[in-house]
C-alpha positions in Angstrom: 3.0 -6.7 18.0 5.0 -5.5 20.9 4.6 -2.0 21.0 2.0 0.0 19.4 2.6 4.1 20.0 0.3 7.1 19.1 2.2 9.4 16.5 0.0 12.6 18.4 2.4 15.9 16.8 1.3 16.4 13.7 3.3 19.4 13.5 6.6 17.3 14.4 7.4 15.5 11.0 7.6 11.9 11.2 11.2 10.5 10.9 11.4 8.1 7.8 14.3 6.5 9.9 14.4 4.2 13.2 16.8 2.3 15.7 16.0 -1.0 13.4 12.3 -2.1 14.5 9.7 -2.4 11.6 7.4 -0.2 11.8 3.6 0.6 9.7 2.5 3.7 9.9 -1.0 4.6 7.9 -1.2 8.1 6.6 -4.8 7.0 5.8 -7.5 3.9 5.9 -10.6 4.9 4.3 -12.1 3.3 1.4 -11.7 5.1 -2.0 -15.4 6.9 -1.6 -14.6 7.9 1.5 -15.1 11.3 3.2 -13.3 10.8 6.1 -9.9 9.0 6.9 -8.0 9.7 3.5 -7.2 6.7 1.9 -5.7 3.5 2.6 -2.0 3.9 2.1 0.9 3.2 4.4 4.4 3.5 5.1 6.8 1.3 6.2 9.8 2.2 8.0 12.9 -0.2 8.9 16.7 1.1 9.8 17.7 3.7 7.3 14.7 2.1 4.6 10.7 3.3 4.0 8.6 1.9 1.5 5.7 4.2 0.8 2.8 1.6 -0.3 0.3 3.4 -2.3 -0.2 6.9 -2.8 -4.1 7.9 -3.5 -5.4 11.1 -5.0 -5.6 12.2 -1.8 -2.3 11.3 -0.7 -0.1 14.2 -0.6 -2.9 16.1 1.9 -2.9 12.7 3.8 1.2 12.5 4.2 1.3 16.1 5.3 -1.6 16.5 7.9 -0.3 12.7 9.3 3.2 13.2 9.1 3.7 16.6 8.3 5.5 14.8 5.3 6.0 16.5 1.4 6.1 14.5 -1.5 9.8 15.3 -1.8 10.9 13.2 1.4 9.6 9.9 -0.3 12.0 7.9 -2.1 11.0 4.7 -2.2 6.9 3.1 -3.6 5.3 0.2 -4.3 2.0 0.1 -5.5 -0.6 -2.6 -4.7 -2.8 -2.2 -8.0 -4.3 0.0 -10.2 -7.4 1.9 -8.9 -7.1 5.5 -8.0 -7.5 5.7 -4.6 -3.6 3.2 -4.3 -2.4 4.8 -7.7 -3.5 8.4 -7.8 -0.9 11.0 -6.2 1.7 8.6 -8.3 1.9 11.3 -10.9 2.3 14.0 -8.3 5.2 12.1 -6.6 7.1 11.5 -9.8 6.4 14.8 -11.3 7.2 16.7 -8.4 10.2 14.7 -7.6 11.8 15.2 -10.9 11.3 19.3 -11.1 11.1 20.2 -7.6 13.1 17.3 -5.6 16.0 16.4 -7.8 16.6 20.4 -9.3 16.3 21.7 -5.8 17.5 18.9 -3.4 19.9 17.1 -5.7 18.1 13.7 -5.2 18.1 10.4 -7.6 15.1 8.7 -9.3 12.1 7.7 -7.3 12.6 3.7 -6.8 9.6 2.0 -7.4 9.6 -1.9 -6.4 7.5 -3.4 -9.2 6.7 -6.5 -12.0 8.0 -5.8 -15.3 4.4 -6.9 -16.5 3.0 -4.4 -14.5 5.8 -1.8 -15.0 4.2 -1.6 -18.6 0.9 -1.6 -17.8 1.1 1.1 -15.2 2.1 3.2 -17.3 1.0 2.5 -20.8 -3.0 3.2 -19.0 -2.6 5.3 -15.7 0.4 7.2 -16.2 1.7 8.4 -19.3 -1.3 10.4 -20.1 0.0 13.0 -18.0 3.7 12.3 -17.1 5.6 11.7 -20.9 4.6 15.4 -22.4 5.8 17.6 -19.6 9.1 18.1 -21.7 10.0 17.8 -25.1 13.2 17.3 -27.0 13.5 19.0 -30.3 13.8 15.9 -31.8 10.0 15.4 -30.1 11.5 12.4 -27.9 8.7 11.7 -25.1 9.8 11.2 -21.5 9.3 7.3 -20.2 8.6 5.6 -16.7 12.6 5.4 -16.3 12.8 9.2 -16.4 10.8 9.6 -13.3 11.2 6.1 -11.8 14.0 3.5 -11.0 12.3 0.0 -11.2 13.2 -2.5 -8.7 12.0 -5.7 -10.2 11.1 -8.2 -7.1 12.4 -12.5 -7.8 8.9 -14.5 -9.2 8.7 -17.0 -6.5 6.2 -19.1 -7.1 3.0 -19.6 -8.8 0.3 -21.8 -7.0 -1.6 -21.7 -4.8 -0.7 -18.1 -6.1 2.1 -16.1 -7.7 4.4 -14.6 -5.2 6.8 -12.3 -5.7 9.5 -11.8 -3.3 12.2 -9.0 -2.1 15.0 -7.7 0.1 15.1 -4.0 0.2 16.9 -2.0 2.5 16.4 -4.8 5.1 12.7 -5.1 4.3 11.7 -8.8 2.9 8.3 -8.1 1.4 5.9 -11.6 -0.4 3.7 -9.6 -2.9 1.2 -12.1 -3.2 -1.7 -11.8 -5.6 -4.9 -10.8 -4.6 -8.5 -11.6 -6.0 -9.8 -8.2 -6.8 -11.8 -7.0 -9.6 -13.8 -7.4 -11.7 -16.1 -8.4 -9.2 -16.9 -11.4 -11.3 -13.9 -12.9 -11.4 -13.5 -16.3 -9.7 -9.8 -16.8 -9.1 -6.7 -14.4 -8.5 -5.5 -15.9 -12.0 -9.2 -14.5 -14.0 -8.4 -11.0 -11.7 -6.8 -7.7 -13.3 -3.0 -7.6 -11.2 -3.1 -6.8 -7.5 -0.8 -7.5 -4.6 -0.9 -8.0 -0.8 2.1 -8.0 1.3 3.9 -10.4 4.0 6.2 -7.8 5.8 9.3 -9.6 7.3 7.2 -12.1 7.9 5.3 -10.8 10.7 2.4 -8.3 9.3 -0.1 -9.6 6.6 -0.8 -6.6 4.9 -4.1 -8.0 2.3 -4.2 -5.0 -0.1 -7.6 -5.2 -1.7 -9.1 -8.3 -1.8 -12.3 -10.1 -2.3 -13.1 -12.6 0.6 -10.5 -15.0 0.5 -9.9 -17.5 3.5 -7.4 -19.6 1.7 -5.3 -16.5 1.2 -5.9 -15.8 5.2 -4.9 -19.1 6.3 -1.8 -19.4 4.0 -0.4 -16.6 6.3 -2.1 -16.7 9.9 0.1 -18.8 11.6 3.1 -16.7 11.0 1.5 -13.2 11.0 1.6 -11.2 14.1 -0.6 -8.7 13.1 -3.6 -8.9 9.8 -4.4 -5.8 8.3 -7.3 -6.6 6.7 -9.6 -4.5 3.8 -13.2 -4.2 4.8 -17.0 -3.6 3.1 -20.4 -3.1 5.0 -22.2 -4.6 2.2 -22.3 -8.4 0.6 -20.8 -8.7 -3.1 -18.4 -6.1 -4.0 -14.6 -6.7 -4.6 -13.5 -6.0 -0.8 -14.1 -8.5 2.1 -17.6 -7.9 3.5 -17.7 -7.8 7.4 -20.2 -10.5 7.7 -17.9 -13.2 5.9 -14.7 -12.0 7.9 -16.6 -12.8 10.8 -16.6 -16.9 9.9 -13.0 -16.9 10.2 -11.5 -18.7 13.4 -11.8 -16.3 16.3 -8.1 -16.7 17.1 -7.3 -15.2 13.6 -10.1 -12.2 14.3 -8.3 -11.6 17.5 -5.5 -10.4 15.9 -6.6 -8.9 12.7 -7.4 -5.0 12.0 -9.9 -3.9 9.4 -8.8 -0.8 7.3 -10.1 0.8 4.1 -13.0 0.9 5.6 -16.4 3.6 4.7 -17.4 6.7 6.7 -20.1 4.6 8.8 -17.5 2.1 10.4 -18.0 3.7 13.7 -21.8 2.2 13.0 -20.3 -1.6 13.0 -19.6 -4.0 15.9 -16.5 -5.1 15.6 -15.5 -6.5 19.1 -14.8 -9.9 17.8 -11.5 -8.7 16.0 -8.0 -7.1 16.6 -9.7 -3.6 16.4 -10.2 -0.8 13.5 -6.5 0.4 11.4 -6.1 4.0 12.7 -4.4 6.4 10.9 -1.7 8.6 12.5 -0.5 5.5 14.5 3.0 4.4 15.2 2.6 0.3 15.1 5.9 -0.7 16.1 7.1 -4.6 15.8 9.8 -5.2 18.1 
């Protein structure tokens, strides 16, 4: 990381544009039952392209007090996985996008880069509960994830050690790699419900939500600049618990920052790695 720059004016709104560096910046990195610190989401910004990853319940207070952002100057998601801390402002972004951003702004569909697989799972159980009856033809035809959402389907890669998927958009090239996740149970990424991590221009390791996983960490290490990393307190669980992050190699630690992390992080010694994922911070990749 060559530069890394304090976004300090919330009341200045946050250009979704730049001269052509990449560029993460975290409108939150709590965990989902956090207090404090919204939720983990982030934007990535790249020449004329951003790529809002995850939008939580809390995410449309997070992208205005962060970035003095509305819902209406995001066009372009991709969601990590299913829970409703990554998944649950989706609704408002798509709902508010087709009666308030398109009618009043004249803008085009929301692009969302996602699987067909879980194209039809996203919204057969999270979203069409509250998204397909907001309009009603006489005919009684229900609205579908392509009236609120253009789906950019990434190219299947590969599939061991574990599926990738990869893309170029807008000058971004994004490896969605799967994650081990939940249940908690569940051995392998293959035995896990669908979640993704990120390689980002191959320079960030974004992890998503993951279980401890070093095989998934070393498969990326050497090329990463920077590891964004979820984080637990506690042992078990479905997120990587501080105490096994802490047998990695110390050259990885060094350069690896924990986010979607609980109220009581301030509590944990934590000198041994990059630092803590601050929200509100420009990091700029040069």
């Amino acid at each position: 990381m060559k530069t890394k720059r304090l976004y300090s004016e919330a009341s200045e709104k946050l250009s979704l544009t730049n001269d052509g560096e990449l560029e993460l910046f975290f409108i939150g990195v709590g965990s989902a039952f956090a207090n404090n610190n919204f939720q983990t989401n982030v934007l990535i910004v790249k020449g004329e392209t951003h790529i809002m990853v995850d939008f939580g319940q809390k995410g449309q207070t997070a992208l205005w007090e962060t970035a003095h952002l509305k819902p209406t100057d995001i066009e372009n998601i991709l969601l990590t996985h299913s829970h409703a801390d990554h998944i649950g402002g989706i609704e408002t972004l798509g709902l508010t996008n087709r009666y308030v951003g398109r009618p009043m702004l004249n803008k085009k569909l929301l692009n969302m880069i996602i699987s067909p697989e879980y194209q039809r799972i996203l919204w057969d159980y999270s979203l069409r509960g509250g998204m397909e009856w907001n309009e009603q033809a006489d005919t009684g035809v229900k609205l579908s994830f392509s009236d609120f959402f253009k789906s950019i389907s990434p190219t299947w890669k590969t599939h061991q050690p574990r599926e990738i998927f990869e893309i170029e958009f807008g000058g971004i090239h994004l490896e969605m790699f799967r994650t081990t996740h939940i249940p908690d149970a569940s051995p392998s990424w293959e035995q896990s419900f669908i979640s993704y991590g990120l390689m980002i221009d191959d320079q960030v390791f974004y992890s998503g939500d993951t279980k401890f996983d070093p095989e998934l960490v070393d498969m990326y290490a050497d090329k990463a600049e920077i590891i964004f990393h979820d984080v637990q307190f506690f042992p078990g669980g479905v997120h990587a618990p501080l105490a096994d992050l802490r047998t990695l190699d110390p050259d990885i630690k060094k350069k690896m920052y924990l986010m979607h992390y609980a109220d009581n992080w301030a509590d944990q010694d934590i000198s041994d790695f990059g630092g803590w994922t601050e929200q509100g911070v420009r990091y700029i990749f040069e």
